[in-house]
C-alpha positions as CSV (number, residue, x, y, z in Angstrom):
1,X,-10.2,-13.9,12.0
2,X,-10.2,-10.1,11.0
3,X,-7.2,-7.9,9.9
4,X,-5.5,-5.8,11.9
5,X,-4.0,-2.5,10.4
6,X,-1.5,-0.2,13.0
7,X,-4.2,1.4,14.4
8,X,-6.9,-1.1,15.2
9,X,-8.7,-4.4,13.9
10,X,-11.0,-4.3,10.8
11,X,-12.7,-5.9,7.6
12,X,-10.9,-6.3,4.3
13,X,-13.5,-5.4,1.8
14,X,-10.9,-5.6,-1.5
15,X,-7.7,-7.0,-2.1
16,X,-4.9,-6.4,-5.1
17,X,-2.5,-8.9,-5.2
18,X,-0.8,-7.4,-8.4
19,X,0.0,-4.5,-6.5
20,X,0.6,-5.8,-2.9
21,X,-2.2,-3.7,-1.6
22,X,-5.5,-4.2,0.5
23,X,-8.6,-2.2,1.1
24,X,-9.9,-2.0,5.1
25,X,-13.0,-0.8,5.8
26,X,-12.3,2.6,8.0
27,X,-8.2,2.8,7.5
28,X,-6.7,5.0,5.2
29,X,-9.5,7.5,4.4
30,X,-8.5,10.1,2.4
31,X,-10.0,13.4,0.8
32,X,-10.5,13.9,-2.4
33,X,-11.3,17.5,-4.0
34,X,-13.5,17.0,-7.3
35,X,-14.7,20.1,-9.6
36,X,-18.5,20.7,-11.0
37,X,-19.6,18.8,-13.2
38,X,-22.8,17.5,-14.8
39,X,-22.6,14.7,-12.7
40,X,-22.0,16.1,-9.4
41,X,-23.4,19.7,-10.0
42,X,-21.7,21.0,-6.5
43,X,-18.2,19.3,-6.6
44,X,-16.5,19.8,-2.7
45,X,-14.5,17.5,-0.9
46,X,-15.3,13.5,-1.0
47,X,-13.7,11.4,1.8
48,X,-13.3,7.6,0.6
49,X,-10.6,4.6,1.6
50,X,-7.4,3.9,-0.2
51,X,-5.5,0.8,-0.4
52,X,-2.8,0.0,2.3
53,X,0.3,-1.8,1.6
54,X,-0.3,-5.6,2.4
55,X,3.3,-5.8,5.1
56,X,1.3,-3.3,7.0
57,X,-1.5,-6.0,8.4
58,X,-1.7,-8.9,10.0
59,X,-3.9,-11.6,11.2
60,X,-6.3,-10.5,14.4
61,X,-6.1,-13.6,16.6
62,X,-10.3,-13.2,18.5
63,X,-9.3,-16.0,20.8
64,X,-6.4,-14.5,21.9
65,X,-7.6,-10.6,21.8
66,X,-4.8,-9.8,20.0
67,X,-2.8,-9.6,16.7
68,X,-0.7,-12.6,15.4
69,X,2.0,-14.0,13.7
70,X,1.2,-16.8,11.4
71,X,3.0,-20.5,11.2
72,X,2.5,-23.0,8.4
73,X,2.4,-27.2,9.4
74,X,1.3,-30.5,7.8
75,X,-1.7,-31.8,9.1
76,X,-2.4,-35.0,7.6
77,X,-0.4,-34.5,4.9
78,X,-1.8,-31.0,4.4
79,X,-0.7,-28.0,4.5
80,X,-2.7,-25.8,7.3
81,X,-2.0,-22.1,8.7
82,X,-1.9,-21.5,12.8
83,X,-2.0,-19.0,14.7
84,X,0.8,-18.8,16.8
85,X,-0.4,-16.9,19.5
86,X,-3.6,-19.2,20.4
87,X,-2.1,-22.6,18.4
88,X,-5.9,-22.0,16.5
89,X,-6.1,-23.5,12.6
90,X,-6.8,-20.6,10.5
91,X,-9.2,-21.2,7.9
């Protein structure tokens, strides 16, 4: 299962769990302006993603095309996450 941000569906590549936040591959790219330096002799403007609050995703659901809510059960005696959408064990 992917992530799914507001706008559409996409990868985590990072998360922070100190600070509640999660980096998605194509969400929240912002612009950064940096100066000359010996480094980066031309400086300009650097577009790069920034971390999105974790309440603002949830769980894409392929089977079901669409975004889902998540329930917890005991399989077993174990604890599993389902999607409640398709009734499909998360993993």
């Amino acid at each position: 299962m992917t992530i799914r941000t507001p706008r559409r569906p996409g990868k985590s590549s990072e998360v922070y769990p100190d600070k509640a936040k999660v980096l998605v591959e194509g969400v929240n790219i912002v612009t950064k302006h940096t100066k000359p330096s010996a480094q980066n002799t031309k400086g300009g403007i650097v577009k790069k993603e920034a971390p999105i609050a974790i309440s603002n995703i949830m769980l894409w659901d392929a089977k079901a095309g669409a975004a889902t809510k998540v329930k917890r059960s005991r399989e077993n005696g174990k604890l599993v996450r389902i999607a409640k959408k398709s009734g499909e064990v998360i993993k």
